[in-house]
C-alpha positions in Angstrom: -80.4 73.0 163.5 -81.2 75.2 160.5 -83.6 72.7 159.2 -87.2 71.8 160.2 -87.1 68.4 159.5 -84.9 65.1 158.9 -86.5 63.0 156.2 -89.9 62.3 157.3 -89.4 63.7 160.8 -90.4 67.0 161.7 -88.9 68.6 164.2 -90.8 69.5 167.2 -88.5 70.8 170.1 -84.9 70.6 171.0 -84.7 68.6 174.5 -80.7 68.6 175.2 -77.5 68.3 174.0 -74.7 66.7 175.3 -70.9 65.5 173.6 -72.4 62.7 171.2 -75.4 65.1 170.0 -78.7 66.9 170.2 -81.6 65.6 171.1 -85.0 66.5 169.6 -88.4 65.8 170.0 -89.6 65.5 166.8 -92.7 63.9 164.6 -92.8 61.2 162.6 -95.4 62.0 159.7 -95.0 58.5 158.4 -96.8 57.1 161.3 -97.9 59.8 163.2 -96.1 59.4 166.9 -93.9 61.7 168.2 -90.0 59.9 168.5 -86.5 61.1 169.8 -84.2 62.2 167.3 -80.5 62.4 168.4 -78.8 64.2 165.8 -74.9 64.5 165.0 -73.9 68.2 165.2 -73.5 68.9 160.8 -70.1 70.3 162.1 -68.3 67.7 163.6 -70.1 65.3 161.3 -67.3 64.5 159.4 -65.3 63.7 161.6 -65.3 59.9 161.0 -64.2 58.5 164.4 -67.2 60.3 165.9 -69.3 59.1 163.3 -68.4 55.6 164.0 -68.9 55.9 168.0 -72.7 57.3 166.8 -73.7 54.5 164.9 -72.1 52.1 167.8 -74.0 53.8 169.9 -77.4 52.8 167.5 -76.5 49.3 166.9 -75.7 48.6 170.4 -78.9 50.1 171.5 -81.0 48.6 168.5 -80.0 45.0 169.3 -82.0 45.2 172.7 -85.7 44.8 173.4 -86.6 45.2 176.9 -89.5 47.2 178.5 -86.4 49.3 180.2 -84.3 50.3 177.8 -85.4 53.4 175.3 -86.5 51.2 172.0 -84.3 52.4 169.1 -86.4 52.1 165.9 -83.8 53.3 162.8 -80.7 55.1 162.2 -80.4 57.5 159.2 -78.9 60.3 157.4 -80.5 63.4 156.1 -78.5 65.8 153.4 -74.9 64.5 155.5 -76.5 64.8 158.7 -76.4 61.6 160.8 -79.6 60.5 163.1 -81.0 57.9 165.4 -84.6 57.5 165.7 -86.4 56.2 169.7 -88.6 56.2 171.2 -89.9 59.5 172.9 -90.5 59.1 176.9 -91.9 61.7 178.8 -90.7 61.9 182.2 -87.6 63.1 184.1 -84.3 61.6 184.5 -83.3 60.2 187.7 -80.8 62.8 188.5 -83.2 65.4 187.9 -85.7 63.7 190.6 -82.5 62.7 193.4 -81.9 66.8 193.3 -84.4 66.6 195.9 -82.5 64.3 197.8 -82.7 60.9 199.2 -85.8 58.2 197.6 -88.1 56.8 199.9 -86.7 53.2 200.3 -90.1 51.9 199.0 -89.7 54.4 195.6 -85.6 53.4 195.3 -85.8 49.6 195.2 -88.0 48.9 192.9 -86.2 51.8 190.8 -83.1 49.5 191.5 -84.8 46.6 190.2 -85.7 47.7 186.6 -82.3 49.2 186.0 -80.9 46.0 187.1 -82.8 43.9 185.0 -82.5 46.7 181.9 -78.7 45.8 182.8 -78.5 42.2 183.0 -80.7 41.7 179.8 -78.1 43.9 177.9 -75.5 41.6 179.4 -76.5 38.8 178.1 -76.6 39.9 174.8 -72.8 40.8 175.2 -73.2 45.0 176.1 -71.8 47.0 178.5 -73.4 49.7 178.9 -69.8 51.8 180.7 -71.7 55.0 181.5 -74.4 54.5 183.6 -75.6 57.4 186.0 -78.7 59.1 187.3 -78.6 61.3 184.4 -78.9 58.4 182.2 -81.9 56.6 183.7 -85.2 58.1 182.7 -88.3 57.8 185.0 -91.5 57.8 182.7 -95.0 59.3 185.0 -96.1 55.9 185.3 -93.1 55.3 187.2 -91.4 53.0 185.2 -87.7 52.8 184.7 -86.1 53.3 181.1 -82.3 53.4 180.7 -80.9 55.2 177.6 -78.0 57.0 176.2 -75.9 54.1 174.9 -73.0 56.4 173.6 -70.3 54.6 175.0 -72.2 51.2 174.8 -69.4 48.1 173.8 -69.5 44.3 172.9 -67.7 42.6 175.4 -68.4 39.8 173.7 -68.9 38.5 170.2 -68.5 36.2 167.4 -65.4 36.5 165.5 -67.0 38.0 162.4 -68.3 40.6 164.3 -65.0 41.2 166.0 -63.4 41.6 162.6 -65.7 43.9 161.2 -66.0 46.2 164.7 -62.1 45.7 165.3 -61.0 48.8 163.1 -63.8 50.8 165.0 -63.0 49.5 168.5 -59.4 50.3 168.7 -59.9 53.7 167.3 -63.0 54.4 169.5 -62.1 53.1 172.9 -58.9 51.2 173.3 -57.5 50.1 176.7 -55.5 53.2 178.3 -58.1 55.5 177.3 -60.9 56.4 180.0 -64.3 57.0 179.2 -67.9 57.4 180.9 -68.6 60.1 184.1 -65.9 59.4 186.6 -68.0 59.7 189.9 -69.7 56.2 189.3 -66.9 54.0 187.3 -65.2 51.1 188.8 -61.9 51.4 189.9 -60.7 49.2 186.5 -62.3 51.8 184.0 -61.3 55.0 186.0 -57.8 53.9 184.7 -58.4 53.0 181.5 -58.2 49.1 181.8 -60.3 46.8 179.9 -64.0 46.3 181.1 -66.8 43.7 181.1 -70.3 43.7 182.2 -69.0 43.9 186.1 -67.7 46.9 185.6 -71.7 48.0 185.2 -72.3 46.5 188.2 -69.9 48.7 190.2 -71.5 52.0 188.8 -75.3 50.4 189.3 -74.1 49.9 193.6 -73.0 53.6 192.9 -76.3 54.6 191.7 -78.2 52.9 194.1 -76.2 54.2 196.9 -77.2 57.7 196.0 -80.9 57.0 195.4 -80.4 55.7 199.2 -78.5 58.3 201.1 -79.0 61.4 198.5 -75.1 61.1 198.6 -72.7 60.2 195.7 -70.6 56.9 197.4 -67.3 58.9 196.7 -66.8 62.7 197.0 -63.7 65.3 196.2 -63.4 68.2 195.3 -60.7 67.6 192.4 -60.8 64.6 190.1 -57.4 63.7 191.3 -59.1 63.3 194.8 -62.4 61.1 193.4 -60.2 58.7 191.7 -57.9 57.8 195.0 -61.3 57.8 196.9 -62.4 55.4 194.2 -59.6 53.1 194.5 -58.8 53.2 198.4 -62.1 54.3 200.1 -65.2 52.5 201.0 -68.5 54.4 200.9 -70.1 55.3 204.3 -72.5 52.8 205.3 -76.0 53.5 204.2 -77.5 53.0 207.0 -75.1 55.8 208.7 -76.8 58.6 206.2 -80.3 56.6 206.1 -81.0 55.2 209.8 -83.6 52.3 209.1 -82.6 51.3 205.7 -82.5 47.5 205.5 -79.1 46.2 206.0 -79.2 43.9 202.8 -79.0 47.3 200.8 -76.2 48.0 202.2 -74.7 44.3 201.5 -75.8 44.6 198.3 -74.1 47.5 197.2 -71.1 46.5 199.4 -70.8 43.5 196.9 -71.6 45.7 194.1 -69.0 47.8 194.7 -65.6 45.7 195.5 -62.8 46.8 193.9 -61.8 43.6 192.3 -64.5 42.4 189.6 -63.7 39.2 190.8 -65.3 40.0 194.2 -68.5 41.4 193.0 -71.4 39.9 191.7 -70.8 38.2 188.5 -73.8 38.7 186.7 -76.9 41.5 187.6 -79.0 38.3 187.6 -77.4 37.2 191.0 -77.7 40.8 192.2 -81.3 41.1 191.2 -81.9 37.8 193.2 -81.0 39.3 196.2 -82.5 42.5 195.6 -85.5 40.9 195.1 -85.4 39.9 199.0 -85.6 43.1 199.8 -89.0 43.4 198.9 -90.8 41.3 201.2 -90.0 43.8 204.1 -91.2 46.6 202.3 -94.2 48.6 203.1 -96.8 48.1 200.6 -97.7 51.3 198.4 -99.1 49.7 195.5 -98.2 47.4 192.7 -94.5 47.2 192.3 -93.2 47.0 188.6 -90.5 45.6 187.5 -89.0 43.5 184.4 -88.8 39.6 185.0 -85.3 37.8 184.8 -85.4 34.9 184.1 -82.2 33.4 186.5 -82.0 31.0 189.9 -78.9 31.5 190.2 -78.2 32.2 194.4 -75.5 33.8 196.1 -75.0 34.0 199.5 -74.5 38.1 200.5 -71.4 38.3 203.2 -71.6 41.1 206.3 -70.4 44.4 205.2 -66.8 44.5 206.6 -65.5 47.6 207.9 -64.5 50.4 205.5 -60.5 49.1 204.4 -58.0 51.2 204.4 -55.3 49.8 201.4 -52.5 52.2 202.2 -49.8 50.6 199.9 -52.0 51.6 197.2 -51.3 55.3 198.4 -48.6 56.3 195.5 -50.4 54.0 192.9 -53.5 55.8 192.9 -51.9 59.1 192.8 -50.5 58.0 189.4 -53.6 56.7 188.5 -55.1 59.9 189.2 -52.7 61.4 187.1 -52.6 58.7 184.3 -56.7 59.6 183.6 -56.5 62.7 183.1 -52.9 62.6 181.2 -49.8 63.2 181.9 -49.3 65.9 178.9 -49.3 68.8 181.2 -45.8 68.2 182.7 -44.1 68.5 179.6 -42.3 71.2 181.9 -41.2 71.3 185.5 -44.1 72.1 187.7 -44.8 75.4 188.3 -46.8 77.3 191.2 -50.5 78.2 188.8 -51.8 81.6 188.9 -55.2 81.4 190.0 -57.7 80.9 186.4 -59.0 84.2 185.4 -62.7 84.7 185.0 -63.7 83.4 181.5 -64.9 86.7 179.6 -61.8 88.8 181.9 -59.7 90.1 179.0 -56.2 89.1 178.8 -52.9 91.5 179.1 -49.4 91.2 179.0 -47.1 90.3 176.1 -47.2 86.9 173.9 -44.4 85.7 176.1 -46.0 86.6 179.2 -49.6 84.6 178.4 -47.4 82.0 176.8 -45.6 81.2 179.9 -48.9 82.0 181.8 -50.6 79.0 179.8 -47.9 77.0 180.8 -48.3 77.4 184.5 -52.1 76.8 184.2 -51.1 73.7 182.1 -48.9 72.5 185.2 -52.3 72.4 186.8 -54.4 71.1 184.7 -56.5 69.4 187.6 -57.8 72.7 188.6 -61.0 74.0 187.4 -61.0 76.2 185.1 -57.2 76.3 184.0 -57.8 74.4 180.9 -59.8 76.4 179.6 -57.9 79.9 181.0 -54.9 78.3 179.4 -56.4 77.6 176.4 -57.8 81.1 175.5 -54.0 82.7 176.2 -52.7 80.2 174.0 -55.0 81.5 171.5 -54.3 85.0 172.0 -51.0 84.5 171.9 -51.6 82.9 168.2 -53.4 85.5 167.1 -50.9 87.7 167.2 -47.9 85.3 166.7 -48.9 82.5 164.3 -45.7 80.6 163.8 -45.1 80.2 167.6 -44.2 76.7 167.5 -44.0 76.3 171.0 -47.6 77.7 171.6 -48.9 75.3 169.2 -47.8 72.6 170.8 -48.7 73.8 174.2 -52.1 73.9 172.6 -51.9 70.4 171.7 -51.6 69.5 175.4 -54.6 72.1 175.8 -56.8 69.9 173.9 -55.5 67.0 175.1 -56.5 67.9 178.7 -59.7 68.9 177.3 -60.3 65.3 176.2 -59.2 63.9 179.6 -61.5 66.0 181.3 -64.6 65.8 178.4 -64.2 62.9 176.0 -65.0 63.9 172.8 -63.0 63.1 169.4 -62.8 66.4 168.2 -60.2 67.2 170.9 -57.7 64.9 170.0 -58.4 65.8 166.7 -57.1 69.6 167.2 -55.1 68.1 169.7 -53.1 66.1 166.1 -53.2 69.1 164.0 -51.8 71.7 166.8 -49.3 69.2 167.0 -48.6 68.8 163.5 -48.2 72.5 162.8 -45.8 73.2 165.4 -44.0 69.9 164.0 -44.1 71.6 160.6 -42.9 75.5 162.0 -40.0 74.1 163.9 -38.4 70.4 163.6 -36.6 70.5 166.0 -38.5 72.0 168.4 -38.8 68.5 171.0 -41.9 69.7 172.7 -43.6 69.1 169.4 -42.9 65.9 168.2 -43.3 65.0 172.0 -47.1 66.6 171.8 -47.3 64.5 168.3 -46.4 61.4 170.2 -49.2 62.3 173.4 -51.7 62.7 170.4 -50.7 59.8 168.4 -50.6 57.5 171.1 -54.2 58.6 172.9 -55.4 57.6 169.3 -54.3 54.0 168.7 -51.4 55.1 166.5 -48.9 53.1 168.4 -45.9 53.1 165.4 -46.3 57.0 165.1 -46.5 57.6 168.7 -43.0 55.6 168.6 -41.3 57.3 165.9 -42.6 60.9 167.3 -41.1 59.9 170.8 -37.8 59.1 169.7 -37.1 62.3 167.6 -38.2 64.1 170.6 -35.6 61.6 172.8 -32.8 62.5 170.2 -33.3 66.4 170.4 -33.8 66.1 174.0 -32.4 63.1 175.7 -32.6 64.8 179.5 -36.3 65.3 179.0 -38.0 62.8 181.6 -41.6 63.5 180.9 -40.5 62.4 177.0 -38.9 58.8 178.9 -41.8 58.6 180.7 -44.2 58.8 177.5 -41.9 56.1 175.8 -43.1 54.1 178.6 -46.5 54.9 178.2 -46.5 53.8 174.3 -44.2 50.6 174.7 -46.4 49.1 177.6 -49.7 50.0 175.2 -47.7 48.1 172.7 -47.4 45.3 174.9 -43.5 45.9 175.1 -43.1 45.6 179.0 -39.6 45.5 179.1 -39.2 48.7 177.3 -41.6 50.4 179.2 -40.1 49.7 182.4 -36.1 51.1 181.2 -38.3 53.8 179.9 -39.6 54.6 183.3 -36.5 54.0 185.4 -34.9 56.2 182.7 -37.4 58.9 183.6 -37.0 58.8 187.1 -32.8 58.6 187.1 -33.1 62.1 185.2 -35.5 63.6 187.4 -35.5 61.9 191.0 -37.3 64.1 192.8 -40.2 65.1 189.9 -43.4 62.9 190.9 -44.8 62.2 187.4 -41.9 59.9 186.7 -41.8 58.3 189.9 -45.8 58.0 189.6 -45.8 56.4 186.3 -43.0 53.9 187.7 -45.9 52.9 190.3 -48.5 52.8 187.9 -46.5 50.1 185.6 -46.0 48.3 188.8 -49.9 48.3 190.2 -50.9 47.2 186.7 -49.0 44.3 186.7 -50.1 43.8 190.5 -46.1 44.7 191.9 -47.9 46.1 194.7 -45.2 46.3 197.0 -43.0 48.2 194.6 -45.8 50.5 193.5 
């Protein structure tokens, strides 16, 4: 920021930065407290998608009152610049304090309880919160629990009139197919994409919980591909394996919390924090223990943990899934064995053909840390020096793509549209760009220009699998089952022995609950 003040806030200290903004500590002159200010990067400001997920994010926060949720008081714009106003807590987040490992059960529960009941009262006022984590639950030095960052915050409910005038934003923002939030605590619906309510909360709050417990995450891998099959197939070790002497309705509370099918969970966070609540009673008494009333008598009964289940005809399913989050964009080309990523700030040699076809093996591996970004800078090298490489600008395109699988943020698909565009615009007929024009177009809600992009990609390249695959990705986001499935059987008679098409085949079939031929 190269100003010292927004309006009548004066800008004290920057206190972090993440994809939807900075935030600063700043003073409000007006009437003299010091407030949060989370600003909009002047940059990216104008990007109006991102603009429109910002002032979500304020509305969807500033329609809740609750003692655990960060008060928002106004949201604002200074000389272009975009702002929200909260309140200022002092404190650290909850991540910050489980670096230390494991909570005493005594500290974690009552923790537990004021993010539940932050939760359920933003429930019943129809948000999801869809990115809840340690890093997102402040803990003030009177101990008290205040949940913030509401970026990716969504009605999952709401009056019609509301629904008309959010609809534009909503299907731009955050429509189904599109994954958002911090992949280590979703729910096994929003890891791919699908639709989610207010229980999909509920599986990340058992996810949170279980790591204030055992000083573990509930799933671990070392790639993304490997957290997402955990996610979907595994069940978390048993509390009391990593915390001997835990009480054993923790663990049947997350248990429940953390089903795979919403339908088996807990159906509101006022039946969890019911039988949360009878945890307490066992507790060891430290002092007064604080937490937010909720007003519910609803009762459910808690069943015995079963023993971890193993789903093994979800096996090839979940290896598509894996692959469906993060995008399928980097097999635009036959697999290829990736180099191993160079160190960021190594300078690049060979010849534009030789980082091209570098890029493209790193592409191939997109899962891999690192590779993105190596790809990315040879891309732009090669660019540099050839500008009207149409073929690097659309591997670029997938670049950013990837980007946005592994880091949500607008801009990405944004570059991802105009590096598609241009190679579009140096070589018509080039098939790998109208297919990266139909990747970007699609992962943007632009079903009609995904579908016209795919099809003059199909015409100059009829053989091209990955291409029938993508038809099948837009047709079943358009609701056009059918279609997608000849689109995927298409894919996989071309290329029988290439996995993507064979995975995307399953996918289609677990999503429509064909589990037997997924």
């Amino acid at each position: 920021m190269q100003a010292e003040s927004l309006l009548h806030y004066h800008l004290i200290e920057k206190l972090g930065e993440g994809g939807m903004g900075v935030v600063w500590r700043a003073h409000d002159t007006r009437l003299e407290r010091d407030v949060a200010l989370k600003i909009l990067p002047p940059d990216p400001a104008g990007d109006p998608v991102r603009k429109q997920r910002f002032a979500r994010e304020a509305r969807s926060a500033s329609a809740l009152s609750h003692p655990n949720i960060i008060t928002v008081f106004e949201i604002n714009e200074d000389r272009g610049v975009p702002f929200i106003a909260m309140e200022y807590v002092r404190g650290h987040t909850l991540a910050h304090i489980l670096r230390s490992g494991a909570l005493s059960v005594e500290r974690a529960v009552p923790y537990a309880l004021e993010i539940a009941a932050a939760l359920d009262h933003a429930h019943k006022a129809g948000i999801v919160h869809r990115d809840l984590k340690p890093g997102n639950v402040m803990i003030t030095p009177e101990d008290r629990v205040k949940v913030l960052d509401f970026g990716l915050a969504k009605h999952y409910r709401a009056s019609e009139s509301t629904l008309a005038a959010e609809a534009t934003v909503t299907v731009q923002l955050t429509e189904a197919g599109t994954t958002m939030g911090t992949v280590a605590y979703m729910s096994p619906e929003q890891s791919v994409g699908d639709p989610v309510d207010h229980r999909s909360d509920i599986f990340s709050f058992g996810a949170v919980f279980y790591q204030m417990l055992t000083g573990a995450l509930p799933f671990q891998a070392t790639t993304q591909a490997g957290l997402l099959r955990a996610i979907h197939l595994e069940e978390p070790r048993p509390v009391a394996d990593l915390r001997p002497g835990a009480p054993p309705l923790c663990d049947k509370i997350i248990a429940k919390a953390m089903e795979k099918k919403p339908e088996d969970r807990y159906q509101s966070m006022a039946e969890l924090v019911r039988d949360l609540r009878q945890v307490l009673p066992g507790l060891p008494t430290t002092g007064e223990l604080r937490f937010a009333e909720t007003h519910d008598t609803a009762t459910v009964a808690v069943p015995v943990r079963p023993a971890p289940r193993r789903r093994p005809w979800l096996w090839p399913a979940v290896a598509i899934l894996a692959v469906s989050v993060a995008g399928f964009g980097a097999y635009l080309y036959r697999s290829r064995n990736a180099p191993p990523p160079a160190s960021k700030d190594a300078p690049l040699t060979g010849t534009p053909q030789e980082l091209y076809a570098e890029a493209l093996r790193l592409l191939d591996r997109y899962d891999q840390p690192g590779n993105v970004d190596s790809a990315t800078r040879r891309l732009e090298a090669v660019l540099q020096k050839e500008p009207s490489n149409a073929g690097a600008h659309a591997a670029l395109a997938r670049a950013y793509y990837h980007r946005n699988g592994l880091s949500p943020d607008p801009q990405w698909l944004r570059l991802a549209t105009e590096s598609a565009k241009r190679a579009v615009e140096l070589n018509g007929d080039l098939a790998a760009g109208h297919l990266a024009t139909a990747i970007a177009a699609n992962e943007t809600g632009k079903r009609e220009q995904a579908l016209a992009a795919i099809a003059r990609a199909l015409d100059l390249d009829p053989a091209n699998s990955i291409a029938h695959m993508w038809a099948g990705h837009i047709h079943l986001a358009m609701g056009k089952k059918p279609e997608a499935l000849a689109a995927y059987q298409k894919a996989v008679a071309l290329a029988p022995g290439d996995w993507p098409g064979l995975m995307a085949l399953g996918v289609y079939h677990y999503r429509l609950g064909n589990y037997e031929q997924a």
